[in-house]
C-alpha positions in Angstrom: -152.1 125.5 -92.4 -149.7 123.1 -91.2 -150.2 120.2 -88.7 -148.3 119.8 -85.7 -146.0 116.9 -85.6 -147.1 113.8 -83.3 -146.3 114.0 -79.7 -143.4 111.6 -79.3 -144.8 108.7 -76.8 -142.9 108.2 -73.7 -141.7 104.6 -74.0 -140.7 103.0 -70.5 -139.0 99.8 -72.0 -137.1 102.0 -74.2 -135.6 104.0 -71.1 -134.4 100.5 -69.6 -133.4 98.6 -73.0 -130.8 101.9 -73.5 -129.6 101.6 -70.0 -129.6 98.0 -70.2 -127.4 98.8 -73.3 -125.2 101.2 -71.9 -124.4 99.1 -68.9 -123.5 96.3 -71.2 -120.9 97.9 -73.4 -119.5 99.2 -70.4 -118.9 95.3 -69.6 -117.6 95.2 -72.9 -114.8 98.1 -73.0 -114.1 96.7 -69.6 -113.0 93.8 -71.2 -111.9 95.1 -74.7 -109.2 96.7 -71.7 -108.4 93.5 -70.8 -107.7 91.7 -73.9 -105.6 94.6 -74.8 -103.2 93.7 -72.0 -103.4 90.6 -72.2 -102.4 90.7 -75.9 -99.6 92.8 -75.2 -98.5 90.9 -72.7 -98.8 87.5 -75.3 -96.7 90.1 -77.3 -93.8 90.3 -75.3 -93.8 86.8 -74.9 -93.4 86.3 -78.9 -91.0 88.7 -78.9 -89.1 86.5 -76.8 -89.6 83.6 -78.7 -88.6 85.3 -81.9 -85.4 86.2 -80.5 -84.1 82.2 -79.1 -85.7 80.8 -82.3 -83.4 83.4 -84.2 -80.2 82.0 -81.7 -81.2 78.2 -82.1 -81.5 78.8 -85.6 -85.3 77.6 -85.4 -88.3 78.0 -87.9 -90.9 80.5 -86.9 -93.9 77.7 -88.0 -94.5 74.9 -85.3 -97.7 73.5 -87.3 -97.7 70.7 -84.2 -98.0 74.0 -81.8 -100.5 75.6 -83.5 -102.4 72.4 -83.8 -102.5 72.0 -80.2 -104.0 75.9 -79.6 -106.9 74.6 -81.9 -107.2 71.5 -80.2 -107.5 73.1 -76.8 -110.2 75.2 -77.7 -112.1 72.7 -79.4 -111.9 70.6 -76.0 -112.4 73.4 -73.7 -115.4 75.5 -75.7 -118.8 74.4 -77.3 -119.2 74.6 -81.4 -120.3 77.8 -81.5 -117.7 79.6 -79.3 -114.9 77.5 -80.9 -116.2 78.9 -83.9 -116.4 82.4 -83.0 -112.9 82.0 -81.1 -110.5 79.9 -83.6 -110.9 82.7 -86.5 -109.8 85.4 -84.1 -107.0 83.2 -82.4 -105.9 82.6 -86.2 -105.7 86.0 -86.4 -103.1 86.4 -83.9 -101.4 83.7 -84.6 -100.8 85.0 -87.8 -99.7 88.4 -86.3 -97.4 86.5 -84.1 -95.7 84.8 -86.9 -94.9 88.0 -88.5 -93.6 89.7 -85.3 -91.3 86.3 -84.5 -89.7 87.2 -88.3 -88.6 90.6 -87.6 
């Protein structure tokens, strides 16, 4: 004969830790929205840029520029969210670069 499985056992803090979840990433893709924009938006921007460094016959590296995006988020932001925040921002600096050579 074969025993039954266990009776699963209702868990109340489970119930609330998926909600709690659930309403969470919704905070997040509400944001994730956001950024999206927003990067877009920093995208037209470099687009611009690209195009008058092309006319003044400027370099697409201003080191002293990007030094001063670092700088400001080390003064505005603590350690740890400079640290989670510069990698990213390198990121699309990087990206930016790359678009202000085409």
């Amino acid at each position: 004969r074969t025993l039954a499985k266990p009776a699963r056992v209702f868990c109340y803090m489970e119930v609330i830790m998926n909600k709690e979840i659930l309403e969470k990433r919704e905070i997040i893709d509400s944001v994730d929205s956001k950024i999206f924009d927003l990067l877009l938006e920093r995208l037209d921007a470099v687009n611009s840029i690209g195009f008058l460094k092309k006319q003044e016959g400027l370099p697409v590296l201003d080191q002293e520029r990007e030094n001063a995006i670092y700088a400001k988020i080390d003064a505005r932001y603590s350690m740890v969210e400079s640290a989670f925040l510069k990698p990213i921002y390198k990121t699309i600096i990087t990206e930016s670069k790359k678009v202000e050579e085409l």
